[in-house]
N, C-alpha and C positions, 0 to 999 in steps of 0.2 A: 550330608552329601559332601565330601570330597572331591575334587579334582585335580588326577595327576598327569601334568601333561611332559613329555619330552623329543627330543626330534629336533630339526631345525637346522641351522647352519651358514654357509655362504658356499654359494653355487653359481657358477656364469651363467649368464643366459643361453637357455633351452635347454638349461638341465632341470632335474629333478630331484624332489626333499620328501623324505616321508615325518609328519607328526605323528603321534599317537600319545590319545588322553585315555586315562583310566580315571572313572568314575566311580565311586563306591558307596556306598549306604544300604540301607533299612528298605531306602524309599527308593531306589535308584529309577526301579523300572516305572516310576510313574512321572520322568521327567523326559522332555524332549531332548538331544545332546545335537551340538553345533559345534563350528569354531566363526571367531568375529577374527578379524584384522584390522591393525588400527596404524597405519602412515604416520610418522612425524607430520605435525602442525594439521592433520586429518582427524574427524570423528572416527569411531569405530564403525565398522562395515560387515555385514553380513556376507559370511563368505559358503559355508556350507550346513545342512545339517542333516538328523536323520530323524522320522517320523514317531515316534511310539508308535500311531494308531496303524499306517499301512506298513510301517517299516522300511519304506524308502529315502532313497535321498534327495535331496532337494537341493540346488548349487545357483548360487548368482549369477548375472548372465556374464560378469567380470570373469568368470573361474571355469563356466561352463564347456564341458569338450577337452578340460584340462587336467581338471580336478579330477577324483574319483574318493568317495570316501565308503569307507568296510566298517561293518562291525562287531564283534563276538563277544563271548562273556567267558574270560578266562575260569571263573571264579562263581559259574554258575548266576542265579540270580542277585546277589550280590555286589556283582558286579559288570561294570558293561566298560568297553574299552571301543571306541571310533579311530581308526586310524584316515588319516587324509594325505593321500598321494598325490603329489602334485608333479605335474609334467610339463615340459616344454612353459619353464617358468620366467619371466619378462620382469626387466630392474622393475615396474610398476605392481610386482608383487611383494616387493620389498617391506616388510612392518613385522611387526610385533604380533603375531598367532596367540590369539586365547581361545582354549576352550571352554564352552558356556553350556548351562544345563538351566531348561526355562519347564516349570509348566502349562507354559503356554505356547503355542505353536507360533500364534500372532508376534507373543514378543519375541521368541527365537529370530524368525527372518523378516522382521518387518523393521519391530523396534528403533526408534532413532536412534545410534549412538549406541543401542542394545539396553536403553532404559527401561529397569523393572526385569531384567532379567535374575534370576534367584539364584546362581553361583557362576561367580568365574575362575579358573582355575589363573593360575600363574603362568604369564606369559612368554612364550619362548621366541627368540628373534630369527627371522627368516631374512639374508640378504641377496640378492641378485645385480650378479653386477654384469656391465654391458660389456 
C-alpha cells in the first residue's frame, strides 16, 4: 500500500485548503483511509476518516461541521483517493496533515497518537494564520 498525499498550504483564518491522498495497492479496498494531524510539541490526533464497511465519514468533534471529506477511485479498484476539504479553518488547525490507512476501524479514529496504525503517507503542512 502506498500513500500519496498532496494539498496544503497557508491560508488566513476562515479560509479554506483542500488535501487529497491517493492510496494504491493490491490490497487497497481492505483498508480503512483517514487523515491524523499532528501540532508542534502535540501527539497526533485524529482528524477524519472514511468507513470501508458503511462508507461514510466519520470527523472529530475538533473538525466537525467544518471538515467535509469525498472519496472516489480514479484508478478503479486499485485504487482509492480521499480528499479532505476544510472550511472556515482556525490558526488551531495549524499542523502537519497525514494521511493514514489502518485495518482497523478502532485504530483509525481511536488510536493514541495513531499507534498501530499500518501506513502513513508523507506529511503535508497545513498553516493558518490569525
Amino acid at each position: 500500500v502506498q500513500l500519496q498525499a498532496s494539498g496544503g498550504g497557508v491560508v488566513q483564518a476562515g479560509g479554506s485548503l483542500r488535501l487529497s491522498c491517493t492510496a494504491s495497492g493490491r490490497t487497497i479496498s481492505t483498508y480503512h483511509l483517514g487523515w491524523w494531524r499532528q501540532a508542534p510539541g502535540e501527539d497526533r490526533e485524529f482528524v477524519a476518516a472514511v468507513s470501508r464497511g458503511n462508507k461514510q465519514p466519520y470527523y472529530s468533534d475538533t473538525v466537525k461541521g467544518r471538515f467535509a471529506l469525498y472519496e472516489d477511485h480514479p484508478e478503479g479498484d486499485l485504487e482509492d483517493r480521499i480528499s479532505l476539504e476544510m472550511n472556515n479553518l482556525k490558526p488551531e488547525d495549524t499542523a502537519v496533515y497525514f494521511c493514514a490507512a489502518s485495518k482497523l476501524w478502532h485504530t483509525m479514529v481511536v488510536a493514541r497518537g495513531g499507534d498501530g496504525m499500518d501506513f502513513w503517507g508523507k506529511g503535508t503542512q497545513v498553516t493558518v494564520s490569525s
